[in-house]
N, C-alpha and C positions, 0 to 999 in steps of 0.2 A: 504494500500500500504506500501511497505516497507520502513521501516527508513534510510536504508542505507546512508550511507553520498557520496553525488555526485559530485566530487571536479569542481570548477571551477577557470581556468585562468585568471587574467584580465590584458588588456595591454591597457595604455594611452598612446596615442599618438600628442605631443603638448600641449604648457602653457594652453590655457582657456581648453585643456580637463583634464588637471589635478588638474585645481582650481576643477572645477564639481567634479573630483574623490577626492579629500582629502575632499571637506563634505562630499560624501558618502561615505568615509571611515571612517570619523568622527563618522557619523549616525550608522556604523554598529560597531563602536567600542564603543559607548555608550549603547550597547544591549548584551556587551558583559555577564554583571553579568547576564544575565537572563540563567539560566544554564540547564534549561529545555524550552526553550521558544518557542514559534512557526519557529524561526526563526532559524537554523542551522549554527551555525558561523562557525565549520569545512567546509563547501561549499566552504568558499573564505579567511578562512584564513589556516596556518598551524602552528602545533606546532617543536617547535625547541630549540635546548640549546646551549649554551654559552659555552665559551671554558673552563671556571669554573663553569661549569656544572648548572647555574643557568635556569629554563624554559622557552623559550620566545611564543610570540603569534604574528604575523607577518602577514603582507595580501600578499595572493599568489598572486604577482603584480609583472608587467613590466613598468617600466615607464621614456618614452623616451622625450629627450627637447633635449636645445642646452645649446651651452657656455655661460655662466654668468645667468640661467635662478637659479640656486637652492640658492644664499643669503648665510644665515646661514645654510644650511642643508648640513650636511658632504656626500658626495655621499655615502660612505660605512658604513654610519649611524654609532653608536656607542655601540648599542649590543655586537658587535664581537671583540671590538680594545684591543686589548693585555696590551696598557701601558706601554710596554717596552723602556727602553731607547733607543735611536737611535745612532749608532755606532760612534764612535769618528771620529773626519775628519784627513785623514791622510799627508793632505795639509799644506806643510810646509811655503808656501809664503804669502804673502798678501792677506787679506781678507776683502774683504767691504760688510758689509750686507744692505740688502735694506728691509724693513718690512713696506707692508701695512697694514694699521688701520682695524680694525676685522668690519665687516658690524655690527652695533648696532641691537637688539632687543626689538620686541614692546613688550609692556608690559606681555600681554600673554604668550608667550615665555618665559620672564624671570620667569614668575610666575610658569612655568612649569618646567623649571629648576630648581626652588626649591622644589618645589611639588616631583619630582622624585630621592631626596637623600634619599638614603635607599628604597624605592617603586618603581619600575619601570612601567610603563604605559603599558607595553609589558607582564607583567608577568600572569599566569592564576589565579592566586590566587582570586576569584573571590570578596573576601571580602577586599583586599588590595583596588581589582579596585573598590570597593563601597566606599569604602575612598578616594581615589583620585578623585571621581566623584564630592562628596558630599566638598569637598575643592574648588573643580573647582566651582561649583555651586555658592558657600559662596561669592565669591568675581567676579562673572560675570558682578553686575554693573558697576564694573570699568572698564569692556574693551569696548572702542570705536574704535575699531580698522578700520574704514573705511577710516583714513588717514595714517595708518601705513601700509596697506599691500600691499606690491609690488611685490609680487611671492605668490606661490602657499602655496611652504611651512613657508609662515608667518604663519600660521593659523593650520598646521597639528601639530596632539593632539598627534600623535600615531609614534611608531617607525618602521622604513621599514628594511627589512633584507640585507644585503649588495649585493645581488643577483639585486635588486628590479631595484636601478638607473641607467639608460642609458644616459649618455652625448654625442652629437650628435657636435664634437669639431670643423666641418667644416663650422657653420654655429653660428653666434651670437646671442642672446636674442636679445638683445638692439642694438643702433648704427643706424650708416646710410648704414654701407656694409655689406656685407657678408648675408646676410638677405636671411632666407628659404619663399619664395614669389609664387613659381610658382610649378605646378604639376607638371613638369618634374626636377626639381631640386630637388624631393623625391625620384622619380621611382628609379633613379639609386643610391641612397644611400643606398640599401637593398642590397649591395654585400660587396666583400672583408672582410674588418675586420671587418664593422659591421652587416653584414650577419651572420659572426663567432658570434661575441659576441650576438645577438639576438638568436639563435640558440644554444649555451652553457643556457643560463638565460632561457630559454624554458626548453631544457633538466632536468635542477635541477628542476624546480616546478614539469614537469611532471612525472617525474621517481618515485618522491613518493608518486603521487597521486596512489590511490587503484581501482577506479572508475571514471576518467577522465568522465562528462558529457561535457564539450566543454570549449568555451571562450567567454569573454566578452571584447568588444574590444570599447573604447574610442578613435576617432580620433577628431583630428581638421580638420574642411572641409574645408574653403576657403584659408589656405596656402597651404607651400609646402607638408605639413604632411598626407596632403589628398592624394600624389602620392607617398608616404611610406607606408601610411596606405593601398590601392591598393596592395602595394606588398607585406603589414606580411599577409595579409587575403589571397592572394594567396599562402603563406606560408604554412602557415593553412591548407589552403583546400587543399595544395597537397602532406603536410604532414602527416594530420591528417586528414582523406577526410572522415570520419567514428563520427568525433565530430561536436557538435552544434556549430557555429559564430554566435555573435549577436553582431552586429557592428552597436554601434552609433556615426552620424557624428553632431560636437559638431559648433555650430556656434553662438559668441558673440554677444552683441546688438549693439556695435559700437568698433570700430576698433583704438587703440591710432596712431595718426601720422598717416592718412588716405588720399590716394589723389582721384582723379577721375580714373587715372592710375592703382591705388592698388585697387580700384573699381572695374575697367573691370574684373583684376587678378580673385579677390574672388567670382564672379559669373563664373567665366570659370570653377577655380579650384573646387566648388562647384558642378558645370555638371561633371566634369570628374569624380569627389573622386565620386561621388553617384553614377554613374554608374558601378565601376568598383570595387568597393565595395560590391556594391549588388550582380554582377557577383560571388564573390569568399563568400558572406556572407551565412547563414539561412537565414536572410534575414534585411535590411539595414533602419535604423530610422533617421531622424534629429530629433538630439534635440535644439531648439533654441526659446528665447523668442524676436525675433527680428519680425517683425509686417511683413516679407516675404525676401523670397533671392537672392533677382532683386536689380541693381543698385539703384532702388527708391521705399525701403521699407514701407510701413502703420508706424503708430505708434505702440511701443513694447505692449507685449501683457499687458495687467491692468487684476489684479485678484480684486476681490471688500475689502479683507479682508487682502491684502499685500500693504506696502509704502514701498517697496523695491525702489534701483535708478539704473535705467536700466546702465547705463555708466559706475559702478561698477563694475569690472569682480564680485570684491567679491561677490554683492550678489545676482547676476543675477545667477549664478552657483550654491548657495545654494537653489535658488527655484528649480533649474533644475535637483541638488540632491534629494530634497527632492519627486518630481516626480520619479526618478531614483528609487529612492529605494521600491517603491510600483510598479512600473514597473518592477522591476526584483523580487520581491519577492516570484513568484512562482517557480523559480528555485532554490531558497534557503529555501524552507518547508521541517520544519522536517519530517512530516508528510504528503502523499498525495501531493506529490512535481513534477512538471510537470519538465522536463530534458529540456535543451534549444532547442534539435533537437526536442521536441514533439509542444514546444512552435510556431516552426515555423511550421510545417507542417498542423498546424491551420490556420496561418494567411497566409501563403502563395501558394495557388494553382493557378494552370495556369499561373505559371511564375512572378507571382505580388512577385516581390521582396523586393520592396519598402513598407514599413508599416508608418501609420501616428499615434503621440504621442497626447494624449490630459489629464489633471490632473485638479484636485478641488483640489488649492493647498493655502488654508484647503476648506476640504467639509463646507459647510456654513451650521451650525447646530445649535440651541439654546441650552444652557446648562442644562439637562437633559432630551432635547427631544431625540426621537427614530427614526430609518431610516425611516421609513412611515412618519412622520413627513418633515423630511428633503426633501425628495423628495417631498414631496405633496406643498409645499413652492414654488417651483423650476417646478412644472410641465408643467409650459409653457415651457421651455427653457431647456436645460441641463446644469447642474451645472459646467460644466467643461470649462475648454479656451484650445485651440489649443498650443500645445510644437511643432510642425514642419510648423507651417503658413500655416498646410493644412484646410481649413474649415470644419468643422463637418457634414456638409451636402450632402445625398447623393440624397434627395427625396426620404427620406426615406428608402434609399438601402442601404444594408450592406454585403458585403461578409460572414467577422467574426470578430469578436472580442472577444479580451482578458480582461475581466476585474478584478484589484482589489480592494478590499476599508479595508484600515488600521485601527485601533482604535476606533472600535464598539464593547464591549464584548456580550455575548450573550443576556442581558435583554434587551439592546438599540434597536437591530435588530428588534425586532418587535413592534408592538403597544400595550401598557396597557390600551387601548379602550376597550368598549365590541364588540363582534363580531354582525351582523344584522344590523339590521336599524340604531342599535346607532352607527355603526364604520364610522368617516368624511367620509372616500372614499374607494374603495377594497382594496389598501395598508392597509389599520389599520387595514381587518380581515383576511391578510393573516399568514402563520403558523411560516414562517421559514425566514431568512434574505435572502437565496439565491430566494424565491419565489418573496419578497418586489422589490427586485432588477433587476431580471428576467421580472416579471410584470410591472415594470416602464421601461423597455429600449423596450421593446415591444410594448408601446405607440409610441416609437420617429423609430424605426428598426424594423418593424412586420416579416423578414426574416431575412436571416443568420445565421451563427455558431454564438455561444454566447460560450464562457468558462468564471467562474467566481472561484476567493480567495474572500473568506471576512477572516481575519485577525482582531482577538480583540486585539490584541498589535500595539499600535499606532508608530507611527516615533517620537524615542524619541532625543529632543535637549539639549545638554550640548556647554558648552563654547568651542571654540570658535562660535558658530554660529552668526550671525548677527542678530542683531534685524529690520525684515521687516514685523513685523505683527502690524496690526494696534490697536491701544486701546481697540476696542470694544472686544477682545480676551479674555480668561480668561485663567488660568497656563494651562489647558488642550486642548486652541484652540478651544472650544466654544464661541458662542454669549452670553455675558453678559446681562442682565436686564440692562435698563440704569437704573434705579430706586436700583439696587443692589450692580452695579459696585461699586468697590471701589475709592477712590479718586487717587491713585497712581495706574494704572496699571499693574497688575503682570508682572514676566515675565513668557512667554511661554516657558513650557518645554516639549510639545507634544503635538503634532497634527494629527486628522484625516484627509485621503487623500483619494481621491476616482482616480484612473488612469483607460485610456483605452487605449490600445494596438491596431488599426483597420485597416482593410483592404477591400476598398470601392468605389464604381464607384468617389467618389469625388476626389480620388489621380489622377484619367487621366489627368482631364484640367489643375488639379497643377502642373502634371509633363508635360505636353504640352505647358503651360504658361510660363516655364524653359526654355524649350528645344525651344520656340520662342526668350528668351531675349539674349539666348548665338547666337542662330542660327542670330540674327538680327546684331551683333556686325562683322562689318570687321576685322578679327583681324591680317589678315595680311596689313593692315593700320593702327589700332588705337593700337596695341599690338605684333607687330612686335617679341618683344625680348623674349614675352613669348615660341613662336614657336625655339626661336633661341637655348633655354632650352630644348629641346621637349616637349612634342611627336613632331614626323612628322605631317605634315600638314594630310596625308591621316589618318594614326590614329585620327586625331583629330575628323575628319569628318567622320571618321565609329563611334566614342564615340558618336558624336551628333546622329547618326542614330539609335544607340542604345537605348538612351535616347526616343528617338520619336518611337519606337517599345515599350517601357517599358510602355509609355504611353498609347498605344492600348490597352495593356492587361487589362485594368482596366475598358474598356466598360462590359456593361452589357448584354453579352452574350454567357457567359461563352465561350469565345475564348480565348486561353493563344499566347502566343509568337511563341512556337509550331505551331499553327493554320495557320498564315498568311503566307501565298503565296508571290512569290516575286511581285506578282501581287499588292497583299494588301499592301507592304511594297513602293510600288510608287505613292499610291494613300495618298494625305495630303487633304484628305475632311476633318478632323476633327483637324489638325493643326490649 
């Protein structure tokens, strides 16, 4: 298939979906030296120059918050800023200046500001950035920064092009007012002047794209961003009605300054962004490692080989990166690269718009065992845990899935057993990684579409990332010998990751269980002021109907949304 490079869009929308996107920018800017790599960085980033003609390297991004949300980060970054003096005042009277205190920086930060005199972080030079990696590296013991980071961009490695940041000035980070809360307090911020300004920042990425394959859109689901997000996807789709959307709705494991109130809010706003998201999407993901997205959540998801702290933004976002970026990875192969519109038209037939996320985030593997190995460990269960609180299980039904798995080169993929009697199980004598892997999801999914990436380039980590992997790890994210481990644990600078992408009779009762807990809330009693924001009460109650139609589709019998009758649409037997 051809190489051509298929640019992609990306637009965050809201603080926790941009903590998630600054480590997956992180992640894909620590892959930058690979200059042949499997991985195509022209897809999501572009090249550009400075007004002293120096090169930059910049992620083709949109990234929208509110007031007081970006700290130390210049909104028009400092790639482009001229340095020129600023014009004399020609004010002849009194003058009193008032100067607040510069927000301090955590150590990272400053360490990056030094790192970047004479080298800039941005530049292509692909051996400068193997020096700034390798600096970065040298001194990662010393960043603890899980009491330093208070915004997104405490922690971003990499510089944005002035194009990138969107300030949303009606509505405050912080504080007790002015607070973006409710889904109708988004919808209509997508006009006026920042309809214009959304629409200009489009314009520039797209115009020089060569091959626009579509967009990748990051929202936050349970505030107001969810009923913004609703609106740039509809943008989207009916600007660009011709390109891929793959729109993830980003949801934290706990909420700072949280009441019962802001409770009801985040499950309504949740029904709504996800319906009406999926409406205008390819088709629509939660990502979230919150134990479900009911006022009375399970416990956050536990992987066996992560001591991440869910209450974290920090680093609940960077497992949820690190999932991301094996998730999206086939739309970013250099080679034999799937376009985000092909992506969906796999997982989404019959109107199932809604797809569920699930990641082995690290694949649990011994250090130099091989994938038949790894699975054969694991063959009772599947290695993975749930990224949208949808269960795995469908009874063994499956529409289709998408799967990839990171940082297996080619000798690990199969087994160094003999083949016959002597190989442990069929995994150890089969030929190929896509056959190990095919043949193991066939035990757990005997039907359905399967598409599979195996990728021997692992998710590689550099500073900032958090440390949430546990001891038994070794620098490469395998299981250590305890009999070999060292006494000090390295630190992990790559790991393998196994993701699935799926679309399956199991999303109905999830989205039916949804579409019960909003539908059970009065909420012109207990949430009055939400409706006083909009939608209309009757909007609200065709979204719920939507929702509970979106649900139907996921029975197993091959009936889409299409199919039902207004007849079928008043029967709630499976509510």
């Amino acid at each position: 298939m051809s190489s051509l490079c298929k640019e992609l869009v990306t637009l965050q929308l809201g603080h926790y979906s941009n903590f998630v996107g600054t480590h997956w920018w992180n992640l894909q800017d620590a892959s930058l030296s690979e200059e042949l790599g499997e991985i195509n960085s022209d897809v999501a980033f572009r090249e550009g120059r400075t007004i002293d003609g120096q090169v930059t390297y910049t992620p083709r991004l949109i990234a929208m918050d509110l007031k007081g949300s970006l700290q130390t980060l210049r909104q028009e970054g400092c790639l482009y800023s001229t340095n020129k003096e600023s014009s004399p005042i020609s004010w002849e009277g009194p003058v009193t200046m008032h100067q607040e205190s510069p927000v301090s920086k955590n150590p990272f930060l400053l360490d990056l500001d030094k790192l970047e005199t004479g080298v800039l972080l941005a530049q292509v030079d692909s051996t400068k950035k193997c020096i700034v990696n390798r600096q970065l590296e040298r001194v990662a013991k010393s960043y603890a920064l899980e009491g330093s980071v208070r915004v997104w961009s405490d922690f971003l490695r990499i510089h944005l092009h002035p194009r990138t940041v969107s300030v949303i000035h009606q509505y405050n980070h912080g504080g007790e007012t002015h607070r973006l809360e409710a889904f109708g307090q988004g919808e209509p911020l997508l006009q006026g002047p920042v309809l214009e300004d959304v629409e200009d920042r489009l314009h520039f990425f797209i115009e020089e794209c060569d091959n626009l394959q579509g967009f990748q859109v990051l929202c936050d689901l349970t505030n107001g961003f969810s009923g913004l997000g609703s609106k740039v996807t509809e943008l989207l789709q009916d600007s660009y009605g011709g390109k891929g959307i793959l729109t993830w709705g980003m949801v934290p494991v706990t909420h700072p300054d949280t009441t019962p109130m802001k409770d009801i809010y985040h499950v309504i706003n949740t029904a709504l962004g996800m319906v009406h998201m999926a409406n205008n999407s390819s088709f629509f993901c939660p990502l979230t490692l919150r134990g479900g997205l009911g006022r009375r959540p399970g416990p956050p998801v536990a992987f066996p080989h992560l001591t991440y702290d869910p209450s974290l933004w920090y680093h609940s976002s960077s497992v949820l990166a690190l999932a991301l970026d094996a998730l999206t990875a086939p739309c970013r192969l250099r080679q034999n690269g799937v376009p985000v519109g092909q992506m969906a038209d796999l997982l989404t037939g019959s109107g199932r718009k809604v797809v569920s996320a699930y990641g082995a985030v690290p694949l649990p593997m011994m250090q130099g065992a091989t994938l038949p190995d790894a699975l054969s460990s694991c063959a009772d269960a599947l290695p993975w845990r749930p990224l949208s609180t949808c269960p795995d299980g469908g009874g063994g039904q499956c529409f289709a899935q998408l799967l990839t798995l990171r940082g297996l080169d080619e000798q690990r993929l199969v087994s160094r057993a003999l083949n016959g009697p002597q190989a442990p199980n069929a995994l150890h004598g089969l030929k190929s990684g896509e056959d190990v892997l095919a043949s193991y999801m066939a035990s757990f999914y005997p039907t359905g579409d399967l598409a599979m990436h195996l990728l021997s380039s692992p998710s590689l980590l550099t500073p900032p990332f958090p440390r949430v992997f546990s001891s038994d790890l070794g620098e490469q994210g395998c299981l250590q010998s305890r009999y070999l481990a060292p006494a000090v644990p390295p630190t992990v600078s790559s790991v393998p990751v196994l993701s699935c992408l799926q679309s399956g009779p199991a999303l109905g009762p999830w989205l039916a269980e949804l579409h019960r807990a909003v539908g059970a809330l009065n909420i012109r009693r207990l949430a009055p002021s939400f409706l006083s924001q909009g939608p209309e009460l009757s909007e609200y109650e065709e979204a719920l109907e939507q929702l509970r139609l979106l649900a139907r589709c996921y029975r197993d019998d091959n009936r889409g949304a299409a199919h039902f009758s207004s007849e079928d649409s008043n029967d709630d037997s499976d509510d």
